[in-house]
N, C-alpha and C positions, 0 to 999 in steps of 0.2 A: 491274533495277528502278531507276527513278530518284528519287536525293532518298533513299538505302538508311539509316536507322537502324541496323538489325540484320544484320549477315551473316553466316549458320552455313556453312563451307564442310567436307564430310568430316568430321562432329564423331561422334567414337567414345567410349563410354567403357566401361571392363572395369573388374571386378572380380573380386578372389579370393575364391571359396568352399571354405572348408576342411571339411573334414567327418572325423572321426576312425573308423579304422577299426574296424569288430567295434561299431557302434555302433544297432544292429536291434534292440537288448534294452531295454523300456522302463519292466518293473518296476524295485521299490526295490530286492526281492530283486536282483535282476541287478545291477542298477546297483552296489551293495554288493562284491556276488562280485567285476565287475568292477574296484574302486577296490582291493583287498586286493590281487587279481592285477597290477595296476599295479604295486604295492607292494612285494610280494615280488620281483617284477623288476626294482625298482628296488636291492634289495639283497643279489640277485644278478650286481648291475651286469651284465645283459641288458636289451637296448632292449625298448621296446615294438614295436606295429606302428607305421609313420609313417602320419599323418595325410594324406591324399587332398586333392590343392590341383585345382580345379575352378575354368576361366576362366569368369565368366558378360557376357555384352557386353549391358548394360544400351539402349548407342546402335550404332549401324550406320552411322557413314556417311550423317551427316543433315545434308541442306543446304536454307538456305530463305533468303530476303532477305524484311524487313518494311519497308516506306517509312516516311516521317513523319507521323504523323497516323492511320496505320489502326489499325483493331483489328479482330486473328487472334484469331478462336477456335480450340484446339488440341482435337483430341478423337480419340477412341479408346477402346477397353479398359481395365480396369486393368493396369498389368504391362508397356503397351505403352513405357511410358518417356517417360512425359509429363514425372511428377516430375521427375524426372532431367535433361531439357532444360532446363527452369526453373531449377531449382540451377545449372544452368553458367552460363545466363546470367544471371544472379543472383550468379555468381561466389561462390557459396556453394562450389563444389565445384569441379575442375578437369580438363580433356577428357583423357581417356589419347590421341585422335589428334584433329590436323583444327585449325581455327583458326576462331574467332570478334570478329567486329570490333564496336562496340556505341560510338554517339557519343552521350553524354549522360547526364544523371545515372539510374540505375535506381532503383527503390521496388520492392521485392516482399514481397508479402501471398501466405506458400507451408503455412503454419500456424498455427495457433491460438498467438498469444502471441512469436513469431518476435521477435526484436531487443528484448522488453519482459525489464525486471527482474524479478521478482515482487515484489522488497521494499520498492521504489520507489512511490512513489505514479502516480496517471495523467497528474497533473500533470509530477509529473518526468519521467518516463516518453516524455512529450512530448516535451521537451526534449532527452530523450538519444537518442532517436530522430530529432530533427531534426537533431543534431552529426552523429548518423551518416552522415545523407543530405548531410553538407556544408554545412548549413544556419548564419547566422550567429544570435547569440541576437536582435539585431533583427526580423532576417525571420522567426523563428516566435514571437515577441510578434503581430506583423503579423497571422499568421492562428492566434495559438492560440484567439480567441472559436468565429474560424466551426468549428475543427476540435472544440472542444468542442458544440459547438451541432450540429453532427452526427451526433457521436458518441452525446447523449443521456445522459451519464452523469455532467452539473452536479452529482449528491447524492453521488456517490461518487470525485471529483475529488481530493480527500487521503486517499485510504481507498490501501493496498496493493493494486497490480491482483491479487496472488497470491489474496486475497481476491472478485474479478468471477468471476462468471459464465463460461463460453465464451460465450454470445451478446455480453456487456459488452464481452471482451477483445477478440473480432470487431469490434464498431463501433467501439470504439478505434482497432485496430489500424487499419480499413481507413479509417478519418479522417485518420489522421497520415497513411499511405502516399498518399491519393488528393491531400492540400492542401499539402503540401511543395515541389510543383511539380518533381514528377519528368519527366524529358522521355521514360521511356521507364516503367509501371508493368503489374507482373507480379501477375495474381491467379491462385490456384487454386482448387480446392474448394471452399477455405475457408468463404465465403461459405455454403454450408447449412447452417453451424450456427447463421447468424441467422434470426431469425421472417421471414416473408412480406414484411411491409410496409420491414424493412430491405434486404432483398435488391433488392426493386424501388428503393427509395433507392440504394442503391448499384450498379445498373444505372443507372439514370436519371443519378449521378455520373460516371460510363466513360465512359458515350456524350457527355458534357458535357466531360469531359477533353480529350477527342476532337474533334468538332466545334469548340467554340467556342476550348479554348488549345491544338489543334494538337499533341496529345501522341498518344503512341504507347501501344496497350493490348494484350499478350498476356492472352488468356483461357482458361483450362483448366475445362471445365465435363462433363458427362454428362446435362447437360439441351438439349436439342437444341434446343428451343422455342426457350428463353435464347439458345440461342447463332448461332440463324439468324435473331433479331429484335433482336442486338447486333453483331452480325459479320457484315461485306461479302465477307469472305474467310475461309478453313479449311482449316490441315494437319490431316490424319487418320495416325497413327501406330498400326505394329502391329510388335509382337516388337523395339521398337528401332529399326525404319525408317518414312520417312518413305513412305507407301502414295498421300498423292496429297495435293493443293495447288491453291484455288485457289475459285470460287465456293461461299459457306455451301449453298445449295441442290444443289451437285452433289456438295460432298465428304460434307456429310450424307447423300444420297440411296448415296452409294457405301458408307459406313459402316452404313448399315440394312443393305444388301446384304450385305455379308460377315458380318452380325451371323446370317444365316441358316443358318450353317453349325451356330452353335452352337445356335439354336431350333428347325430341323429335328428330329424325331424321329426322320423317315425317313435322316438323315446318319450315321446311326452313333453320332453323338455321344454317351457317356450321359452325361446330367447328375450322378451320381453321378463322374466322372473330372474334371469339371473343376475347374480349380485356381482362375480368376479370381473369386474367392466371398470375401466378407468374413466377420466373426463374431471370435469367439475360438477357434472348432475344435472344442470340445468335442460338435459332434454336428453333422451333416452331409444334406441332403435327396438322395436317391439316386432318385430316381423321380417324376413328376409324368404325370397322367394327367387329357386335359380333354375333355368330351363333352357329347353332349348329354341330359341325365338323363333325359328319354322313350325313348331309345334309336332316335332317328331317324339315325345314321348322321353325321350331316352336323350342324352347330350351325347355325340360323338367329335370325333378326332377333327371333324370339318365345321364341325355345328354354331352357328352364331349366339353365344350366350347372354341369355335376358335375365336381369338381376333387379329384383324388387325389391325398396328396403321401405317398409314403414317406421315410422317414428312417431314419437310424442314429446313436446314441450310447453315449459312453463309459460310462451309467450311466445308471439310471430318469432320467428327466427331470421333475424338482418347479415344476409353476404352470405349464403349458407354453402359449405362444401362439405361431398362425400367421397370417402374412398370404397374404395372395396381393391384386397390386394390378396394376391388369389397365389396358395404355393403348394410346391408337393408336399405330398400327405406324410412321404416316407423320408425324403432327404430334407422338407421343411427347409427348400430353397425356393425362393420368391422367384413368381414368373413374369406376373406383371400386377400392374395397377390400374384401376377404373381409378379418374381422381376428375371431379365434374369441373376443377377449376381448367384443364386440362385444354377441354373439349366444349366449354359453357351448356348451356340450353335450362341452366337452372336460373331464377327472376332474381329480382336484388332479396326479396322478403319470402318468407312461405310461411303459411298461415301455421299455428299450433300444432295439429295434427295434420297427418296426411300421408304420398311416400312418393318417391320416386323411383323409375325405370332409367334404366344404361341396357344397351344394346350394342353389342362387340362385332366387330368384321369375322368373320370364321378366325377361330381358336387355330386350329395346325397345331395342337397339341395331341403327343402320343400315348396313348392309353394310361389309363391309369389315378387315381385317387387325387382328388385333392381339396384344400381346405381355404376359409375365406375368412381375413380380418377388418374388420367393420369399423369406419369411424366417421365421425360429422364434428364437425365445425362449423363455428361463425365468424362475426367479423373475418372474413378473408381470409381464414385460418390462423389467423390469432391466438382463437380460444378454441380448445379441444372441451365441447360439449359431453360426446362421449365414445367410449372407444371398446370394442367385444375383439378379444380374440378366438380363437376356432369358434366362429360366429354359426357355419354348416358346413359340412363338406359334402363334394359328390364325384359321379366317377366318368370319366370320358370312357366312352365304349368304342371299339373297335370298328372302324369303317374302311372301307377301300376311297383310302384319298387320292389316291396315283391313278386307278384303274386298272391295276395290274394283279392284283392280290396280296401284294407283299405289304406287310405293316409292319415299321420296326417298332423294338417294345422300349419301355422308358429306362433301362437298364439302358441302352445305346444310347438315346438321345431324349430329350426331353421338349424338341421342339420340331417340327415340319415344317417343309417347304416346296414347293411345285417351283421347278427350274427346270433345264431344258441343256442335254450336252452335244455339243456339235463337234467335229475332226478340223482341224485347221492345218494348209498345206505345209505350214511351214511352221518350226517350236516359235516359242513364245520369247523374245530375248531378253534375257537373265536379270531380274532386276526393273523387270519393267514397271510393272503395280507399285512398285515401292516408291517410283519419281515421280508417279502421277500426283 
């Protein structure tokens, strides 16, 4: 590639995992028994077992050159070793094989709060984050208005950021990273833990980096809209390697694709096995079942959708909500949400195991694929238990919803509706809907 900013050549990285043997027992009792028995072996100066060292290669052998000026969106799975690229180049962390070359100053936004003090003001804050980027204290008096004015957070300016918000610490943070005049800036995630209207601000900022000062943007995202309406280019990463490179439209289209392995029903796959699922663990969904609630066989464009989710947990589970949030397969734009806090009919408690049913009014959606993201909470949504993304997907089949024959396809529209046009004797005057 010519004019190369970034070059990852053979970039590996491993790590040790240790894991101590005889360690399957995960009551208190045990765990106790256990610590005594350590104990007593310790004073009969007899070893223990030795602990089990396990390589885990987080990178494989990843090579990619970025030019000057583009922005790569990176996408993939979780697990696939997105993070983990970014820290190296980011120079957070460093490659166990392989060599990476990188001209110009880097900015990376890889977490909530990354390079901030907490005891510091946002004011200072500023400041000690532009020393860090090499910045002189001139040149960020220069732009500390605009990066305030950005940021949005004028009332809370001498206040301890330890004290902001995560949204606060996000437009903070991604203010200083984006106006320091990084020649090369790294975002990840991060970004969804701002509301709506900042995230588009801070897109509409990248592509401005980009286009008009010629700066380079790695983007890590799971919103695929985002990142094929940001990004001219796209590595997709799996298990640590790089799986392909190269048009947003084609590596995205490849990335659906192997996504089916794991939405398949028919794969084997049970969703109960897999590991790529967020939450804090404490309860787990192990079964999802979606049909069409008339028992037609087939889900159509009319069809009332029944969605079964089993689960398992370590304990009754208190306030429990589920979502299920259902989007196209292809544009991976959300259509709607089942969310039981919504519509109730779920008890205050549910026992360990079990599952529950949601049942939808007719769908009025027009043909075509789509995919379902799973999550359960407690306490009232508090606590996110756990959370599957492309949990299954399925496909709305084509029906006569009008009764006319005509069905438009999802390239037109993505949603239906039954309405009714009538002639009225007289126009409508100009302006009228809008006073109502």
């Amino acid at each position: 590639m010519v004019d190369s900013v970034i070059v990852a050549k053979d970039i590996s990285k491993r790590y040790e995992l240790v894991t101590k043997a005889n360690s399957g027992s995960s009551s208190l009792r045990d765990q106790l028994t256990q610590s005594a028995r350590a104990l007593a072996q310790r004073f009969r100066k007899t070893g223990t077992a030795p602990a089990k060292q396990e390589d885990f290669w987080a990178l494989q052998d990843v090579s990619f050159e970025v030019g000057h000026g583009e922005i790569v969106g990176i996408i993939g799975r979780n697990g696939a070793g997105k993070s983990t690229l970014l820290k190296i180049l980011s120079r957070i962390t460093e490659p166990t094989n392989g060599r990476i070359e990188i001209e110009g100053r880097v900015a990376s936004l890889l977490e909530v709060g990354t390079g901030f003090h907490g005891e510091l003001t946002g004011r200072e804050n500023i400041y000690l984050n532009g020393a860090i980027l090499g910045m002189s204290r001139a040149e960020i008096d220069r732009r500390f208005d605009e990066i305030v004015a950005f940021a949005e957070v004028e009332k809370f300016l001498d206040t301890p950021v330890k004290r902001y918000s995560s949204g606060m610490y996000v437009r903070l943070a991604f203010a200083v990273a984006a106006h320091m005049e990084p020649d090369i800036l790294i975002v990840d995630e991060v970004l969804a833990v701002g509301d709506t209207a900042f995230q588009k601000k801070c897109l509409g900022k990248m592509g401005d980096v980009s286009s008009q000062e010629g700066r380079t943007v790695l983007f890590v995202s799971h919103n695929m809209e985002t990142v094929q309406a940001l990004c001219k280019r796209a590595i997709l990463m799996e298990s640590g390697r790089v799986m392909g490179q190269g048009p947003t439209d084609k590596i995205i289209n490849q990335y659906l694709r192997s996504m089916q392995v794991l939405m398949d029903p028919s794969s084997g796959t049970a969703i109960a096995e897999r590991e790529d699922r967020g939450g804090n663990g404490s309860a787990r969904i192990i079964s999802l079942s979606i049909e069409d609630a008339d028992g037609r066989g087939v889900i159509c464009a009319d069809s009332r959708l029944k969605v079964t989710i089993g689960y398992r947990s370590e304990g009754p589970i208190n306030y429990p909500q589920f979502s299920a949030t259902i989007y196209d397969y292809n544009k991976n734009i959300g259509l709607f949400t089942l969310y039981s806090e919504m519509m109730g009919g779920l008890p205050e408690t549910l026992p360990a195991e079990g599952s529950v049913t949601c049942i939808t009014e007719p769908l009025y959606l027009t043909p075509g694929r789509c995919y379902v993201n799973l999550s359960l909470y407690r306490a009232g949504g508090r606590v996110r238990m756990d959370h599957l993304k492309y949990a299954a997907y399925f496909d709305i089949e084509r029906t006569d919803v009008f009764g006319n024959g005509i069905m438009p396809d999802r390239n037109w529209a993505l949603c239906l509706r039954k309405y009714e046009w009538t002639v009225n004797d007289s126009p409508v005057e100009a302006g009228a809907l809008s006073r109502r």
